[in-house]
LUMGU-249213 format. One record per residue (C-alpha): residue in one letter; x, y, z. Coordinates in nm, 3 decimals, always signed. Last residue first. Layout:
N
@code: A | px: X | py: Y | pz: Z .
...
END
This chain:
148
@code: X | px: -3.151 | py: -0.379 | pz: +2.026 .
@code: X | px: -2.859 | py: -0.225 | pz: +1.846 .
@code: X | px: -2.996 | py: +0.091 | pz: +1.622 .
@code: X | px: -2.974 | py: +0.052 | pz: +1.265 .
@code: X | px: -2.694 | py: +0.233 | pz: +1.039 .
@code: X | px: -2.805 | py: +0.193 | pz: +0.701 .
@code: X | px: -2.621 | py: -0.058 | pz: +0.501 .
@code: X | px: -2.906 | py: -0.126 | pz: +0.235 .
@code: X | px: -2.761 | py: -0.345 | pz: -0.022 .
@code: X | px: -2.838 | py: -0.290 | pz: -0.373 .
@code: X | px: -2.728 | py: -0.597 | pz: -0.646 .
@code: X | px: -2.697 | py: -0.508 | pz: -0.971 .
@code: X | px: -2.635 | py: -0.780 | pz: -1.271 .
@code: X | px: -2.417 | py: -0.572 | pz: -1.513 .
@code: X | px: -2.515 | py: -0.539 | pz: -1.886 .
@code: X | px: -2.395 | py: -0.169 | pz: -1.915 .
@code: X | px: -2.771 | py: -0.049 | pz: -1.882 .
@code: X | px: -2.830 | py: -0.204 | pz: -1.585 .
@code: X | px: -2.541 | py: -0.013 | pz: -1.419 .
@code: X | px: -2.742 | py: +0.290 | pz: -1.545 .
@code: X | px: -3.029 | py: +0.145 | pz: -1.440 .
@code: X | px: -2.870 | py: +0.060 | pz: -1.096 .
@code: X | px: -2.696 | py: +0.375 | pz: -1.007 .
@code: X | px: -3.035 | py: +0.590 | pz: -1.122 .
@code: X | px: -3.248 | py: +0.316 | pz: -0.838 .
@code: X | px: -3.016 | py: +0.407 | pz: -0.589 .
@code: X | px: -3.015 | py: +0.814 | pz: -0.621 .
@code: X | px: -3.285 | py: +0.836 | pz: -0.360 .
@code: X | px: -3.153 | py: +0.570 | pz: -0.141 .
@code: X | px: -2.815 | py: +0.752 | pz: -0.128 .
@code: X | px: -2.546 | py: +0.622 | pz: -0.276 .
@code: X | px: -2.278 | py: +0.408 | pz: -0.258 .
@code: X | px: -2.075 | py: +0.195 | pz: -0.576 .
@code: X | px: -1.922 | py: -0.193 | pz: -0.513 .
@code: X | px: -1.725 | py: -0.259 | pz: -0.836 .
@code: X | px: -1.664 | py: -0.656 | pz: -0.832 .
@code: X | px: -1.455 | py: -0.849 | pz: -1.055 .
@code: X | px: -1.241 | py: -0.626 | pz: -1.142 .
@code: X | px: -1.208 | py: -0.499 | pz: -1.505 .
@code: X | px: -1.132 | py: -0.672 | pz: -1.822 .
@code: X | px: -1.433 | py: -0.875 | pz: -1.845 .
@code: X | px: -1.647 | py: -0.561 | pz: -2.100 .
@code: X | px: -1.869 | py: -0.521 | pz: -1.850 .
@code: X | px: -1.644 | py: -0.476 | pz: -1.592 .
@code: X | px: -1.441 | py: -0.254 | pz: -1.742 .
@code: X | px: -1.700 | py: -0.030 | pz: -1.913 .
@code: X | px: -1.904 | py: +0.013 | pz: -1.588 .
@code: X | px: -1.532 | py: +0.138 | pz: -1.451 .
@code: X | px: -1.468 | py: +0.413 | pz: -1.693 .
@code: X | px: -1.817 | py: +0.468 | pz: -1.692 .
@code: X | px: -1.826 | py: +0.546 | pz: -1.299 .
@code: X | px: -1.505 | py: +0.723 | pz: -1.323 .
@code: X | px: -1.628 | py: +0.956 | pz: -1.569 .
@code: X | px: -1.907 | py: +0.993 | pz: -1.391 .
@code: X | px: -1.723 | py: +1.136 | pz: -1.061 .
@code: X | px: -1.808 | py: +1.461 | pz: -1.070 .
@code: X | px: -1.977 | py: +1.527 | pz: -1.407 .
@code: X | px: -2.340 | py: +1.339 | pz: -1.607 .
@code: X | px: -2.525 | py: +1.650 | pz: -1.393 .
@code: X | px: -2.841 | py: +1.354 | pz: -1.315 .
@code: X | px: -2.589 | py: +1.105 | pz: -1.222 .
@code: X | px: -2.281 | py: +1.176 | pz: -1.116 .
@code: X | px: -2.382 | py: +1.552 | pz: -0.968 .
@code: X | px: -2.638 | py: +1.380 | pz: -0.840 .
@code: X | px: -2.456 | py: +1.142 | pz: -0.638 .
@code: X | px: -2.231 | py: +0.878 | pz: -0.641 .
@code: X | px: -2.031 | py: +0.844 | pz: -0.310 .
@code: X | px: -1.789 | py: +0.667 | pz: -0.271 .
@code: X | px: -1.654 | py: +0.432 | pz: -0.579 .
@code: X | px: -1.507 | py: +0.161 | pz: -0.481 .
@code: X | px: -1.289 | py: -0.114 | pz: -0.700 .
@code: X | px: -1.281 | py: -0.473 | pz: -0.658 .
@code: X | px: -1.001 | py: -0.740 | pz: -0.783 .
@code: X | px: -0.709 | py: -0.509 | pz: -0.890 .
@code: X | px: -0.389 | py: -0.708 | pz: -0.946 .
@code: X | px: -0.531 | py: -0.995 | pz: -1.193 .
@code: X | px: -0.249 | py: -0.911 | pz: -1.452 .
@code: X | px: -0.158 | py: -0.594 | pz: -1.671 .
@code: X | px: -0.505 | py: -0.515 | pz: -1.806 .
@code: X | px: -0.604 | py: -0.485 | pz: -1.413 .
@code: X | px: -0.291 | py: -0.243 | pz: -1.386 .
@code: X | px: -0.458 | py: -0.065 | pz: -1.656 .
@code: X | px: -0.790 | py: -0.042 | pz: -1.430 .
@code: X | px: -0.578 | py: +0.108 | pz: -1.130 .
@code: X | px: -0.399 | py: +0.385 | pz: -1.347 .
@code: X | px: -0.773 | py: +0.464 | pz: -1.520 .
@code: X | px: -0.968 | py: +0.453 | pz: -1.211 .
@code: X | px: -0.644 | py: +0.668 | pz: -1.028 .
@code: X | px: -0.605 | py: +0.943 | pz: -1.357 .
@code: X | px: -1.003 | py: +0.976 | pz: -1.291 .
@code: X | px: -1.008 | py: +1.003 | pz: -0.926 .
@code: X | px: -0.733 | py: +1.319 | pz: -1.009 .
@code: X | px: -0.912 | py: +1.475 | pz: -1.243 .
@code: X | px: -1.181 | py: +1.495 | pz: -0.987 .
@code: X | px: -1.016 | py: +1.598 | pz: -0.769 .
@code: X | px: -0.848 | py: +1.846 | pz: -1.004 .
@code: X | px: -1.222 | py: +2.005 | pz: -0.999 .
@code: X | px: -1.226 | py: +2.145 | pz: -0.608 .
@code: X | px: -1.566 | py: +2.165 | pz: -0.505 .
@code: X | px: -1.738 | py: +2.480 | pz: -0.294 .
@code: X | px: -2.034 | py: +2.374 | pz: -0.131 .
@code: X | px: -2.347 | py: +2.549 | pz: -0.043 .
@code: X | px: -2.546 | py: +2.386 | pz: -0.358 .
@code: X | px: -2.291 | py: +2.270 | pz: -0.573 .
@code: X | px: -2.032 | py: +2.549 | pz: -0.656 .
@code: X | px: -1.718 | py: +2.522 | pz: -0.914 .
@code: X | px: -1.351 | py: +2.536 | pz: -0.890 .
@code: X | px: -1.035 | py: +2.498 | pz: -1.067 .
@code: X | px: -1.162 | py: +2.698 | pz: -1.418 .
@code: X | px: -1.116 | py: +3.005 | pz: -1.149 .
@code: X | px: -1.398 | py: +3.219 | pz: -1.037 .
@code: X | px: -1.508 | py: +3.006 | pz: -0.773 .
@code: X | px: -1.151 | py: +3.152 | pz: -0.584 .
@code: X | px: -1.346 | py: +3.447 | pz: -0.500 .
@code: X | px: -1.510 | py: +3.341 | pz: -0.209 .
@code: X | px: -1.901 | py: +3.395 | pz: -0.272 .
@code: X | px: -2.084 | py: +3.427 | pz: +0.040 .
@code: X | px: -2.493 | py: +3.404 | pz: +0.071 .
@code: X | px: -2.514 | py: +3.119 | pz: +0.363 .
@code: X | px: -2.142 | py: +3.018 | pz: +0.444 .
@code: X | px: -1.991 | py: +2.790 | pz: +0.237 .
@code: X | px: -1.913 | py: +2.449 | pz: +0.306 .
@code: X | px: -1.586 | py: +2.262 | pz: +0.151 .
@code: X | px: -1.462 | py: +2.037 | pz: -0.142 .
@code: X | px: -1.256 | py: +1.790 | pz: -0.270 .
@code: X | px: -0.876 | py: +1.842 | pz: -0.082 .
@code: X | px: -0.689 | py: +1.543 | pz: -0.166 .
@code: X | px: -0.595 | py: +1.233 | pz: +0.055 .
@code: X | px: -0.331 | py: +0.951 | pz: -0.060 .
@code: X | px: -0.308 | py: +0.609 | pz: +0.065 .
@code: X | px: -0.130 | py: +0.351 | pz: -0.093 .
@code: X | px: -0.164 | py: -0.027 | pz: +0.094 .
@code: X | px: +0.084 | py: -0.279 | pz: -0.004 .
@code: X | px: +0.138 | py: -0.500 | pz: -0.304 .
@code: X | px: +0.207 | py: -0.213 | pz: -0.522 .
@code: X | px: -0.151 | py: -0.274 | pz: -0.668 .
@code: X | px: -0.289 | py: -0.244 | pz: -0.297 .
@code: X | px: -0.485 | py: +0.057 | pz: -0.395 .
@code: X | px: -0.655 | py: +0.351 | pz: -0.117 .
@code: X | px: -0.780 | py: +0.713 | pz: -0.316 .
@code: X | px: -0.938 | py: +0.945 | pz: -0.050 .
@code: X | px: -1.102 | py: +1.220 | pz: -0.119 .
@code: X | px: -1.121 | py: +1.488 | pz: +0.137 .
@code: X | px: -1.418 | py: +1.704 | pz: +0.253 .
@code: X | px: -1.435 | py: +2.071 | pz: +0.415 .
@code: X | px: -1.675 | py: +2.234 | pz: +0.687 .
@code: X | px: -1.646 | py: +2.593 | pz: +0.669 .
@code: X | px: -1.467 | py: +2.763 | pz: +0.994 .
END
């Protein structure tokens, strides 16, 4: 059984908390090509399989909760999880997102805080490119520490 990933997109612009989980992507075995990579739906990473329309779909969800921003003060910090090479050095995945959002806070329209992850290695791209909007940056290092 191939290991698979969800996105999860979580708003309280209703007032309550919206969940909704999509398929994003799953393992493939060493050397194996399924054939439904061949399809405009789907493209390969490495030894993962990604579905695109979740990423379509994190896109129509930055946009929907960013226009409720432009409607009144209902979205006050937005997550992005995880931003990765594909974000930044393939400019796809989730970029759009990213610069949808970079745009909205830069510009005052969007929340007030847009807390992005990544992996130490990719930290440094987030924050130039965060830099480069005009944003102050701030990198936190959450790693997991063992309790003494």
């Amino acid at each position: 059984m191939a290991l698979g990933f969800e996105m999860e997109f979580l708003s309280t612009a209703s007032g309550a908390l919206d969940s909704e989980r999509i398929a994003l992507a799953r393992g493939l075995p060493t050397g194996s090509l399924p054939p439904e990579c061949l399809d405009a739906d789907h493209f390969i990473l490495g030894h993962f399989l990604f579905e695109s329309r979740a990423f379509r779909r994190a896109q129509a969800f930055v946009c929907s909760e960013l226009d409720a921003r432009r409607a009144g003060p209902s979205v006050e910090a937005l997550g992005l999880d995880e931003i990765g090479t594909l974000e930044l050095m393939r400019k796809s995945g989730l970029r759009p997102c990213l610069e949808l959002a970079l745009t909205a806070v830069a510009t005052g329209w969007g929340p007030s805080l847009l807390v992005c992850s990544s992996r130490d290695s990719n930290a440094g791209f987030l924050r130039d490119l965060a830099a480069a909007a005009g944003l102050e940056v701030e990198i936190r290092d959450i790693t997991a520490r063992p309790r003494s």
